[in-house]
N, C-alpha and C positions, 0 to 999 in steps of 0.2 A: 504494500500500500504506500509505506512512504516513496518509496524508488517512480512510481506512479507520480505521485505530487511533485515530488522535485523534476523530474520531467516535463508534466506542464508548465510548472511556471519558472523551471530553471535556474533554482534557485535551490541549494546545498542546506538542509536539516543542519543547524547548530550544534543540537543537543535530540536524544532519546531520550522518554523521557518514562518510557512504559518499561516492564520487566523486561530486561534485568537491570536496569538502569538505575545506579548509586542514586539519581535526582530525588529519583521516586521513594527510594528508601529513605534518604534523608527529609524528604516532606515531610513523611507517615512519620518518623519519630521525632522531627520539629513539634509536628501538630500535637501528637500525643504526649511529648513534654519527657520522653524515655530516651537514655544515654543508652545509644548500639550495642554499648558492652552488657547492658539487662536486658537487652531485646533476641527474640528467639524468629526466625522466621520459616514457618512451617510450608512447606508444598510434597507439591509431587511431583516438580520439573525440575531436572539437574540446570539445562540451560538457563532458566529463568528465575526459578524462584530459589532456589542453592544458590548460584551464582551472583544474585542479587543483596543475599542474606552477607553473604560472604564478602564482596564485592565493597559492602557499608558497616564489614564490622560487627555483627550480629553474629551467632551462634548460628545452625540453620540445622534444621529436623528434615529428612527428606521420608516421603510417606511412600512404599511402596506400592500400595492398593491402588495407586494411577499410574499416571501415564510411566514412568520409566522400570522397564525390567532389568533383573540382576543382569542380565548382559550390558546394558547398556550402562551402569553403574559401572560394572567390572573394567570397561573399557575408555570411561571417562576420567579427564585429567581433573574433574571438578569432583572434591571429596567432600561430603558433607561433614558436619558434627557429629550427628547420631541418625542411622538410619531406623525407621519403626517397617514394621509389617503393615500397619492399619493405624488411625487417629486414636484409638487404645490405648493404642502405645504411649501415646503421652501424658495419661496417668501414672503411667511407671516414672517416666522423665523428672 
């Protein structure tokens, strides 16, 4: 989509601003008033929402019950903090 926009009107994106993008993380815990290093960020995309957690500082829970399979875990250079099975999981945590 953005590579579309910048094509019509020829004009180069500054900034991303969406997952995985530090901006975005640092919004959410501007807004919420939480220093990175207490903040946890839970997904189930290594690209995105690990890498974003990561990316601003935060701890990051990757949930396997979505989108990424242990292969694709195994094979990525993005390591989470703690991986869970299911959102369960982090009643353990």
């Amino acid at each position: 989509m953005l590579a579309a926009i910048e094509a019509c009107t020829g004009v180069r994106a500054e900034a991303i601003v969406g997952k995985p993008s530090v901006h975005m993380a640092n919004a959410v815990l501007d807004r919420l008033g939480v220093p990175a290093e207490d903040a946890v960020m839970v997904g189930d995309r290594l690209l995105t929402d690990v890498a974003m957690g990561l990316s601003a500082g935060m701890a990051s829970v990757l949930v396997m019950s979505g989108a990424t399979t242990e292969q694709l875990l195994a094979d990525s250079r993005i390591s989470p903090t703690h991986v869970i099975d299911d959102v369960r999981g982090l009643l353990v945590l």
